[in-house]
C-alpha positions in Angstrom: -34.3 10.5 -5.8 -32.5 8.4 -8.6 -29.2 9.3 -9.7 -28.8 9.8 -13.3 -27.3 7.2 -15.5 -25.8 9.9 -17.4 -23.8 10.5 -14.3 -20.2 9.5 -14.1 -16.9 9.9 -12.5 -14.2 11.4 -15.6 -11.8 10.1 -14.4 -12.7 6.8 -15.5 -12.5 7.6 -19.1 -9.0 9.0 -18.6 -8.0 5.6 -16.7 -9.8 3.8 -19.9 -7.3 6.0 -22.5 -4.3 5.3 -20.4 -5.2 1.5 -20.4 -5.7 1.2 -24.0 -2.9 3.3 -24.6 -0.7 1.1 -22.1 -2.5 -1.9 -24.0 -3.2 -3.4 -21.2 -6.4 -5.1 -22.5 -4.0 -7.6 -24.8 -2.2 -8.2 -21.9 -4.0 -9.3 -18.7 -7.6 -11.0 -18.7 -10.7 -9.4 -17.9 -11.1 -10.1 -14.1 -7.2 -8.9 -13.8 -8.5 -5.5 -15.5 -11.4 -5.6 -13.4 -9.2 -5.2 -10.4 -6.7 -3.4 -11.5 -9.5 -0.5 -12.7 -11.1 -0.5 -8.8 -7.3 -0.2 -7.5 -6.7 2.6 -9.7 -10.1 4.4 -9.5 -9.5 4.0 -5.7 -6.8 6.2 -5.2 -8.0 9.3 -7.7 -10.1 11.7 -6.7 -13.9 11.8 -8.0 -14.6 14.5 -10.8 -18.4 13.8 -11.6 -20.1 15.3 -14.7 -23.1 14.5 -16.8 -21.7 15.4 -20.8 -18.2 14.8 -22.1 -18.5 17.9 -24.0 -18.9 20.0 -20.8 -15.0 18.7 -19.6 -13.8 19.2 -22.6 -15.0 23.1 -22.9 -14.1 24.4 -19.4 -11.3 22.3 -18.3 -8.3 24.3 -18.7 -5.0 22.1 -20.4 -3.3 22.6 -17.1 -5.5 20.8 -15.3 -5.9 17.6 -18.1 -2.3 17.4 -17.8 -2.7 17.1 -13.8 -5.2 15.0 -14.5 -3.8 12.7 -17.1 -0.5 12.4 -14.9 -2.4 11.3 -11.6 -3.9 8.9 -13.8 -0.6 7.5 -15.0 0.6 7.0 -11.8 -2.2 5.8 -10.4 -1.7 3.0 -13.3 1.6 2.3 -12.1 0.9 1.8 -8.6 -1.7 -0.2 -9.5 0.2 -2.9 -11.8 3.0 -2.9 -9.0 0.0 -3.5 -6.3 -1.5 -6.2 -8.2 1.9 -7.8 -9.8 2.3 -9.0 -6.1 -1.2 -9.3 -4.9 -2.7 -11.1 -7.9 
């Protein structure tokens, strides 16, 4: 069996929204970003689903705001992880 490409983790479009809104991109170079996505990614749970529109339907604002704010300190951890790592 083949696993979709239409397959993917959310939270990785919520780590993407809190990069650009950070602005990270103008900031550090792509393998910094690289690196600093896996360190992130790492340390949030997996939320898999196939269509964007699916999350956005049944996920209750509670839990987008839970989401959204494990994201932002994931973000932080991250930058302080690879501030002194990189």
């Amino acid at each position: 069996m083949k696993i979709s490409d239409d397959i993917h983790n959310y939270y990785e479009n919520l780590v993407v929204e809190q990069f650009k809104e950070l602005k990270l991109d103008d900031k550090y170079d792509s393998d910094f970003m690289a690196d600093l996505t896996c360190i992130v990614l790492n340390q949030l749970p997996t939320r898999y689903i196939r269509h964007e529109v699916d999350m956005a339907f049944y996920l209750p604002a509670s839990e987008r705001f839970e989401m959204e704010s494990k994201v932002k300190v994931a973000v932080q951890k991250g930058l302080e992880f690879m501030k002194v790592h990189h």
